[in-house]
N, C-alpha and C positions, 0 to 999 in steps of 0.2 A: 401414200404411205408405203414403207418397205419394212417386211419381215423378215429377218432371217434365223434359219432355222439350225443351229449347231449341231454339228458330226453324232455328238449323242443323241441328241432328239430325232433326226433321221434314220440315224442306225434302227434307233425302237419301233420308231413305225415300220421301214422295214422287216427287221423282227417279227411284231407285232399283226402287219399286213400277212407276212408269211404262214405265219400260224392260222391266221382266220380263214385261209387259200383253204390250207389242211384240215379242219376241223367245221368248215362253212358257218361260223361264226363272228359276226364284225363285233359284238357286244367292247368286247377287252382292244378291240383297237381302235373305235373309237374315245375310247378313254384313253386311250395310247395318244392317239393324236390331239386329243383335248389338252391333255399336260406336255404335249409340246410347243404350247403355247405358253407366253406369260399371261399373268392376269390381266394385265394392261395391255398387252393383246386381243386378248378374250373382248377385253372390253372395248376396246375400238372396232373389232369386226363385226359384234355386238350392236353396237349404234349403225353402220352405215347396214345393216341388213334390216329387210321389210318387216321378216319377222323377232329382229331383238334378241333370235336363239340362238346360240354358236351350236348348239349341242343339235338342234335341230339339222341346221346347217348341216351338220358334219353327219347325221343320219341322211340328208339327202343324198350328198358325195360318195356314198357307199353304198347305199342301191341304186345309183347309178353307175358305178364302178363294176368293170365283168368279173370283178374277184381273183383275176387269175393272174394277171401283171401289176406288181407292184410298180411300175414303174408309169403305167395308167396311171394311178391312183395320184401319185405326185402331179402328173399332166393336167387332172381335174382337180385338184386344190390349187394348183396353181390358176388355170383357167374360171374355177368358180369365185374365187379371189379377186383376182384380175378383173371382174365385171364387176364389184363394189370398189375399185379404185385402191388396193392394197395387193402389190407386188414381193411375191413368196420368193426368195432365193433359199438354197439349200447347195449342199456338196452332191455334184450328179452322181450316179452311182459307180460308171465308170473311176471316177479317182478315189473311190472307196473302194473298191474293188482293187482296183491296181496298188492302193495302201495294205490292206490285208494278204493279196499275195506276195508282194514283196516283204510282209513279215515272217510270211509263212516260209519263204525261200531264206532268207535269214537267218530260221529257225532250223531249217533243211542242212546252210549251209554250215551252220554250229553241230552239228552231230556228226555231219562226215568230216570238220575241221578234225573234231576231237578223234574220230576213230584213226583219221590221216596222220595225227600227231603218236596216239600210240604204236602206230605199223613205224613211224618212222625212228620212233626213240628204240624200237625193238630189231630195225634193219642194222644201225651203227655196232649194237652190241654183240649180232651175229659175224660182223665182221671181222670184229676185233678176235675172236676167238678159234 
């Protein structure tokens, strides 16, 4: 079976991950990661696990997780997954990354257009005079 996990559900957990780094509590990102699943999710990882628990499950993933890379944490869901026969895809962090700076630069380049448009509306008028 194949999971995949949408741009928003990953974003949360990292998010989600990030905060518990800072505060060394996984409590809200397990719940984090729990609702980035569907129920029908839940419930399929649910049957092919020993113990029937997702929730359990996902408290083991997290103390075994160092806490301190998020990008661990995906490694081990993917990999504790992976050994009940259900393959996790998600967007790496990389092209999320590289999606948010290039809005960021977008963002950048919209404020220097507009200050560039009034130096230039204000260059023609010193000309002219």
């Amino acid at each position: 079976m194949e999971i995949h996990l949408d741009k928003r559900a990953v974003k949360q957990i990292r998010l989600s991950a990030a905060d518990a780094v800072e505060e060394g509590d996984t409590e809200a990102l397990r719940e984090d990661v729990l609702e980035a699943f569907s129920e029908e999710q839940v419930e399929e990882i649910e049957r092919r696990l020993d113990s029937g628990d997702f929730f359990e499950f996902l408290t083991d993933v997290l103390d075994e997780w160092g806490g301190d890379d998020v990008d661990e944490l995906f490694e081990l869901l993917e990999t504790q997954l992976g050994d009940i026969g259900i393959d996790l895809k998600y967007e790496p962090r990389d092209e999320d990354d590289d999606l948010e700076e290039a809005d960021d630069d977008l963002a950048d380049d919209d404020d220097d257009d507009e200050e560039g448009d009034d130096d230039a509306e204000l260059e023609p008028e010193d000309e002219d005079d």
